[in-house]
N, C-alpha and C positions, 0 to 999 in steps of 0.2 A: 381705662374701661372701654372693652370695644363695644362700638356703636349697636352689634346685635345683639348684646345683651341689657345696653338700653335699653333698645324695643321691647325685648322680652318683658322687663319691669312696667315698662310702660303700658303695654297691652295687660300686663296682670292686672295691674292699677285701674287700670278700666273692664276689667270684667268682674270687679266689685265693685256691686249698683251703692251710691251713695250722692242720691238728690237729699240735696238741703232739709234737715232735718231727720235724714235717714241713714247718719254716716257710723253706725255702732260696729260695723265690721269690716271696715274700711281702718276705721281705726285703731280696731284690733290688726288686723295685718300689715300694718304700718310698726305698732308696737314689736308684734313677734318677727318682725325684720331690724329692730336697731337691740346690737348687741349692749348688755349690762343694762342698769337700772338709768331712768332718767331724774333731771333735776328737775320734772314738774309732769304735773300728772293729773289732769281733774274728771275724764273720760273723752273733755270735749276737746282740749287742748294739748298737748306730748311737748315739753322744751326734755331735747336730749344733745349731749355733749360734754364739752368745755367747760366749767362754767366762769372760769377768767377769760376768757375768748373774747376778744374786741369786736367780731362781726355776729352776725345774726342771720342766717338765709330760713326766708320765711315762707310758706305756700298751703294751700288751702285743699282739705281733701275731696268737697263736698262738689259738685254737678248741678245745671239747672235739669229742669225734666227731661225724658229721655224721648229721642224722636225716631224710637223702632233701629235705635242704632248702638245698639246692647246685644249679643256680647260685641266686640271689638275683632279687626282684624288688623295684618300686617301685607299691603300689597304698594305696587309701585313707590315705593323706598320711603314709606310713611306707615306710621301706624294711625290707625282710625279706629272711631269709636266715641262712646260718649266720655266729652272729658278728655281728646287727648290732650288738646290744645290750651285748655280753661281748667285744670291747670296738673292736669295727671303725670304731665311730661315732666315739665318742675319738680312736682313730688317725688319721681322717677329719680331724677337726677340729684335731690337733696341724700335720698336714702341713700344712695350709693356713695356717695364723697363723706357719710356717714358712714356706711359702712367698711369705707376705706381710711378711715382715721384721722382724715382733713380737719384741721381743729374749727370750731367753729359753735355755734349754739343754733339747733336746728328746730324751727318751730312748726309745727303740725297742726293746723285748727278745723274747726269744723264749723256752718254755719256762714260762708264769706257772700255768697249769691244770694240772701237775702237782706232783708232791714238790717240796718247798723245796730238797732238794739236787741239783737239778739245773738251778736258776735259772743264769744267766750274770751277774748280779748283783755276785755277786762278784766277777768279774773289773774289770768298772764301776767298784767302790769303791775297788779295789787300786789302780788306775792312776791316779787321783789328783785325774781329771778333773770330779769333783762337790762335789771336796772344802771349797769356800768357797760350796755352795751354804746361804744361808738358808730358804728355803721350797721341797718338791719338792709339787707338785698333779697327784695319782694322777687320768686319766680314765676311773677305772671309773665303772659305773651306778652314778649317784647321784639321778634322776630330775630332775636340771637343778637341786638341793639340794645343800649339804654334807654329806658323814658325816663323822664326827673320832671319830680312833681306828680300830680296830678291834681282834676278837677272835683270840686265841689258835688255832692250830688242831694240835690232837696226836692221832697216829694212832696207835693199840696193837694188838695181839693177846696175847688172854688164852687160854693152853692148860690144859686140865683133865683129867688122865690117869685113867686107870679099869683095867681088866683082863679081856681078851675071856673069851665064854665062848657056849655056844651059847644061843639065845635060848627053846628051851623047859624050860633050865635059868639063869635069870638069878642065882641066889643064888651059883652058885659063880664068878660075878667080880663085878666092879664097873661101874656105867655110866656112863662120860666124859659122855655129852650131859643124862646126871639130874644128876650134879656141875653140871654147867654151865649148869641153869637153876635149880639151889640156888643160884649162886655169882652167877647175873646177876639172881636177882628185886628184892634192893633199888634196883634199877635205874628197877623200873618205878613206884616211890613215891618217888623223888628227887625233888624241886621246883626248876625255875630259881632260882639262885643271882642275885639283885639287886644289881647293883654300880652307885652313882652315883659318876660325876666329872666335877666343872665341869659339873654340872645334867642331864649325860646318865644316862642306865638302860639298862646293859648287862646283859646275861641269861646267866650262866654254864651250859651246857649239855653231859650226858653223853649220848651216846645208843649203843645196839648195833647197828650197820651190818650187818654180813654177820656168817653162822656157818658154821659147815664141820662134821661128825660121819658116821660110819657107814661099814661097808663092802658091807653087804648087809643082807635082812631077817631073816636069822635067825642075827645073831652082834651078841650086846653088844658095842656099840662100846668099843674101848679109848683113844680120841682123840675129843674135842673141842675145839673153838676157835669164838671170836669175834671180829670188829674192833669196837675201839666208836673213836667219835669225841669227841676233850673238844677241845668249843668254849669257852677260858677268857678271864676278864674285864683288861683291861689293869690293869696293876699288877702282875701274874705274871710273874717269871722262866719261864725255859723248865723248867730246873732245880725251881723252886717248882709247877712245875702239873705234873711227872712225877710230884713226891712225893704233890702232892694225888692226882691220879690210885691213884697204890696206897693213899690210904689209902679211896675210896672202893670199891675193889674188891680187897679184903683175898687173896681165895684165888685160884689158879689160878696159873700162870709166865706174866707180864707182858713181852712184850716192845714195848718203841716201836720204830716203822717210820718216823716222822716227826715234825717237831716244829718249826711256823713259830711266829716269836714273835708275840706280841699287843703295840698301839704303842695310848700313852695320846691325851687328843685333845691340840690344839696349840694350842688356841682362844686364850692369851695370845702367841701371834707375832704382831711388828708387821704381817706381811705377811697371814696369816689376818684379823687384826683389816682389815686393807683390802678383802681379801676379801669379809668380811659385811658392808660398807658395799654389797657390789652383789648378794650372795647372803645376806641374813639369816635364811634358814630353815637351820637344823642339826638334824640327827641323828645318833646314836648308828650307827655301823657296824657292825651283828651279824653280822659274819660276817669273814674274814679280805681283807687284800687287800695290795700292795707297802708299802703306808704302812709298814708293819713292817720292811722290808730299810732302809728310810731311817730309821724310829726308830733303828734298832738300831744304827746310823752315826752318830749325834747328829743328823743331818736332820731337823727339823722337817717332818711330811707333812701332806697332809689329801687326801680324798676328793673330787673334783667332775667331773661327765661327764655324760651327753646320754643316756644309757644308759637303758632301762625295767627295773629293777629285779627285776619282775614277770614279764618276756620272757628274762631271760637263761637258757641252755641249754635254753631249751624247743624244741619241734619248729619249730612258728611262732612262731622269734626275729624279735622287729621292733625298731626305733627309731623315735618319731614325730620327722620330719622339722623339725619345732615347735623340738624338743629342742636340732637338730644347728644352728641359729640362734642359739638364744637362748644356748646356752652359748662358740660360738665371739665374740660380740657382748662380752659375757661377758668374754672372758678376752684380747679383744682391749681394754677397755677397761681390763682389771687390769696386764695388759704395758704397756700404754701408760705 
């Protein structure tokens, strides 16, 4: 496949707008690009191939919001746009080793950029149709490298109640938003949490995202709240890192809004081990990604894609066109 006709797919791919929840014709021309009927079909999700096929390469159609960087172009040896990197380029290069006959079961979903419970995944796993696969290869941004594994991702809000009162009399209440940066300071002297496994160093991470407090300037607030984020290390249950979670942040009413699990790496699969016969460089996945919905299935997963790491969700998302070669060559040689 030469590399300029990557781009070309790749740029197509992204001048069909499909932020998260908006993906109906994206996945229509995803459909009307894989010849013959597929093994699975439910609007949100496309399995087409093999369907004795031992691998699985998996990638996601869908984009976060766009930042005036819609339609897409193709200059200094990259194509940009929204989406090329997170995960158009991937898409790009699934369709085509699809469309070149590469055996394989190739999965198309929609919904990956937001909450886990709103994945289509599920329906995926239920119907039966992945169910003897051995190895799935997620193509998110992995800068044309492995990552194995990845982290944990749980989303909380933590409320801290007080009792209004007017602000040039503070003493006769209490104040939600003083509770609540008594209640998040050990936050800011926590140290990443060191997890090795199978030679990787994952970094277990708490952080406080957004806050919310106040009604006006002169009334003690009676409500504050925080979202914080716990990025946690494979080897966590979901169940094991909600506990952790509260014991690292002891006061305030804890509620979880989300909770994707975290998948250890795979690196002792026959089919991984073939894998770093053509891709020897591995890393550690800090961050979350699908390999998790296939851990969690007993699917063996792992990380590899065309993607720049670096570019994802940024305003000027690019992929070098380098990438969108080297990793299709890649995984035409691993199908093989």
């Amino acid at each position: 496949m030469p590399a300029s006709d990557l781009a070309a797919r790749t740029l197509e791919l992204v001048n069909v707008p499909s932020e998260s929840r908006r993906e109906t014709a994206a996945m229509a021309h995803v459909r009307s690009l894989l010849p013959g009927e597929p093994l699975y079909d439910d609007g949100e999700a496309i399995v087409w191939g093999s369907a004795d096929a031992p691998v699985a390469l998996a990638g996601h159609v869908d984009t976060v919001p766009a930042q005036g960087n819609i339609p897409g172009r193709i200059a200094d040896d990259a194509v940009h746009g929204l989406g090329a990197s997170d995960m158009k380029g991937g898409v790009a290069v699934m369709l085509e080793l699809a469309r070149d006959g590469l055996p394989g079961r190739y999965v198309f979903f929609t919904r990956e950029e937001v909450p886990i419970d709103e994945s289509p995944m599920p329906g995926v796993f239920a119907s039966g149709v992945l169910s003897d696969v051995e190895l799935a290869v997620v193509l998110e941004p992995t800068d044309t490298i492995l990552h194995a594994g990845c982290l944990g991702n749980l989303q909380a809000r933590v409320e801290f109640h007080g009792e209004s009162a007017h602000s040039a009399r503070p003493w006769t209440g209490r104040n939600a938003i003083h509770a609540l940066a008594e209640g998040l300071a050990p936050l800011e002297r926590l140290e990443p949490l060191e997890v090795e496994l199978d030679g990787l160093l994952f970094r277990e991470v708490l952080s406080a995202v957004r806050v919310e407090g106040g009604i006006a300037a002169n009334v003690v607030p009676a409500l504050a709240s925080a979202e914080l984020n716990f990025r946690y290390a494979p080897g966590r249950s979901r169940d094991e890192a909600e506990a952790r979670l509260r014991e690292l942040v002891p006061h305030g009413e804890l509620e979880i809004l989300y909770n994707s699990p975290s998948a250890l790496p795979a690196l002792t699969n026959p089919f991984v081990q073939r894998l770093r016969e053509l891709v020897p460089d591995v890393a550690p996945k800090q961050a979350w990604t699908p390999v998790a919905q296939f851990a969690e299935q007993g699917i063996d997963a792992i990380n590899y894609g065309p993607g720049a790491t670096a570019a994802a969700h940024r305003q000027d998302e690019q992929i070098p066109i380098a990438n969108l070669h080297e990793v299709y060559e890649t995984l035409a040689r691993f199908l093989s």
